[in-house]
One Martini backbone bead per residue (centre of mass of N, CA, C, O) as a GRO file, in nm:
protein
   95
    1UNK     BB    1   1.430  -0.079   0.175
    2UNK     BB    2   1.676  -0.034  -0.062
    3UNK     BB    3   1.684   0.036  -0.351
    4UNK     BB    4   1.830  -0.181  -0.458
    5UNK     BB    5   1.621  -0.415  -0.378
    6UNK     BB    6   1.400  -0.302  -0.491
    7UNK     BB    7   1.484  -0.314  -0.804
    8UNK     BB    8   1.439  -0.611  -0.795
    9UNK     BB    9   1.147  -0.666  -0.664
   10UNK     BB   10   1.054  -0.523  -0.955
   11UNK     BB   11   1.269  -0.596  -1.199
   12UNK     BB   12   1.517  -0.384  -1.179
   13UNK     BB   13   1.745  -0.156  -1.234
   14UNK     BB   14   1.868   0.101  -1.118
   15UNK     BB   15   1.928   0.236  -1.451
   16UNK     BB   16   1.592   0.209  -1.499
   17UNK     BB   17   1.516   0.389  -1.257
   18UNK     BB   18   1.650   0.647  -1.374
   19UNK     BB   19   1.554   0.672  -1.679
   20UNK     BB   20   1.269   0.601  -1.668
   21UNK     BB   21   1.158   0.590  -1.333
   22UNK     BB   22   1.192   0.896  -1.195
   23UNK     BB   23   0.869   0.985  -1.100
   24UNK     BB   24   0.889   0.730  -0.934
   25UNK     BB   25   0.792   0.598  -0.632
   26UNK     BB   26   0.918   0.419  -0.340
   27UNK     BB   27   0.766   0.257  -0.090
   28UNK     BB   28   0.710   0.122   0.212
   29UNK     BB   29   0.531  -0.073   0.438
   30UNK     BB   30   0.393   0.066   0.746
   31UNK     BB   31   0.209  -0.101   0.914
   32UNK     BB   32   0.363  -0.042   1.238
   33UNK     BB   33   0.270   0.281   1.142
   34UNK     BB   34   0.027   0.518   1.226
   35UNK     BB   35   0.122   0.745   1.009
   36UNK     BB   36   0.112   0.542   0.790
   37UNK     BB   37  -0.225   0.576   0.819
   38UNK     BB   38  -0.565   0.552   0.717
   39UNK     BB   39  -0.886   0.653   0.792
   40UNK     BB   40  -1.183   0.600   0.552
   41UNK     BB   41  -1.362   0.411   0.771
   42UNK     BB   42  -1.699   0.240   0.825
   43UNK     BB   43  -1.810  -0.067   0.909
   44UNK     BB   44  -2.070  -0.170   1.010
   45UNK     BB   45  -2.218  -0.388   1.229
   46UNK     BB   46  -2.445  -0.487   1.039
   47UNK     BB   47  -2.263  -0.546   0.804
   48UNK     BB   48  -2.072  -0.744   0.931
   49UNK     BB   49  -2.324  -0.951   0.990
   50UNK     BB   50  -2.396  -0.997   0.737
   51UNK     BB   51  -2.130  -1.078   0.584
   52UNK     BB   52  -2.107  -1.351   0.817
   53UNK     BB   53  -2.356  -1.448   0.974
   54UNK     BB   54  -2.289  -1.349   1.275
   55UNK     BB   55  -1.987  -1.390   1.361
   56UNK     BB   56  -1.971  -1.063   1.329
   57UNK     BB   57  -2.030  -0.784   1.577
   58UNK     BB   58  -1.836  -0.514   1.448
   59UNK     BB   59  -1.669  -0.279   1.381
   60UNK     BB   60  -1.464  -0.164   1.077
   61UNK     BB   61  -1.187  -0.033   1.006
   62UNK     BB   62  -1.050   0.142   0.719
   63UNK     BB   63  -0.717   0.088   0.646
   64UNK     BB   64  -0.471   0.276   0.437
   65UNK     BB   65  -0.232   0.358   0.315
   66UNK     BB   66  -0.124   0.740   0.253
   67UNK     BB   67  -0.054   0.737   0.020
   68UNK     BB   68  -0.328   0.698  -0.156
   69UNK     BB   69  -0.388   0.995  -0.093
   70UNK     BB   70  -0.099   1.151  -0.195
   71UNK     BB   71  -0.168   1.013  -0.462
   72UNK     BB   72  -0.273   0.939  -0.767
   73UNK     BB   73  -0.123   0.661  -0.769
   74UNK     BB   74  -0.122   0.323  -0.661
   75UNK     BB   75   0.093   0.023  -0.619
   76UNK     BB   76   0.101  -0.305  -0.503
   77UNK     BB   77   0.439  -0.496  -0.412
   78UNK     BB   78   0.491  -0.857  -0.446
   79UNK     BB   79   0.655  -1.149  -0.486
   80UNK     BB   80   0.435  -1.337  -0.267
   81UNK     BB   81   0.196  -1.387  -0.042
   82UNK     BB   82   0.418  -1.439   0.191
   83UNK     BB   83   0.571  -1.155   0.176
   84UNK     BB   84   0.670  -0.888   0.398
   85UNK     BB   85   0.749  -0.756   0.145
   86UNK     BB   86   0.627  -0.424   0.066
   87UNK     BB   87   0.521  -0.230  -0.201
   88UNK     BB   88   0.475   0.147  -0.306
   89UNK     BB   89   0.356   0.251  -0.598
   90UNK     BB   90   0.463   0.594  -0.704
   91UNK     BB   91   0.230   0.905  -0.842
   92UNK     BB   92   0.246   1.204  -0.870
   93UNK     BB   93   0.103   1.488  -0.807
   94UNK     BB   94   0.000   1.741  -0.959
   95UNK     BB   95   0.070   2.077  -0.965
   0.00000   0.00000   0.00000
């Protein structure tokens, strides 16, 4: 999405977020590029049998935007549960 849309889509104006949150990113989420996404770990197979009842004995990497790990903070922003515009709202790290 471009600015304009974001803007609306977390409920402020382009206006408010020059003035207030001008040192907040938004971000979309790019699930279908793997460049935008990090393996942080995996859930063992043992684990996953675990927790499923033996219905999964598969091990389970666990990806996640690396905006995540590139910022302080960063939130998640959707405007409801089955809407496909997700939206990683970051602070950037301090120098």
């Amino acid at each position: 999405m471009e600015p304009g849309p974001i803007s609306r889509h977390v409920g402020i104006t382009p206006e408010e977020y020059r003035a207030k949150y001008s040192l907040v990113k938004f971000f979309n989420h790019e699930h279908g590029n793997p460049a935008a996404l990090a393996t942080i770990g995996t859930i063992s197979v043992d684990e996953i049998a675990r927790v499923t009842g033996g219905v999964f004995a598969e091990p389970l990497e666990i990806t996640i935007n690396r905006k995540v790990i590139e910022y302080v903070h960063c939130s998640l922003v959707t405007v409801h549960h089955s809407s496909p515009n997700k939206l990683f709202i970051c602070n950037p790290k301090p120098i």
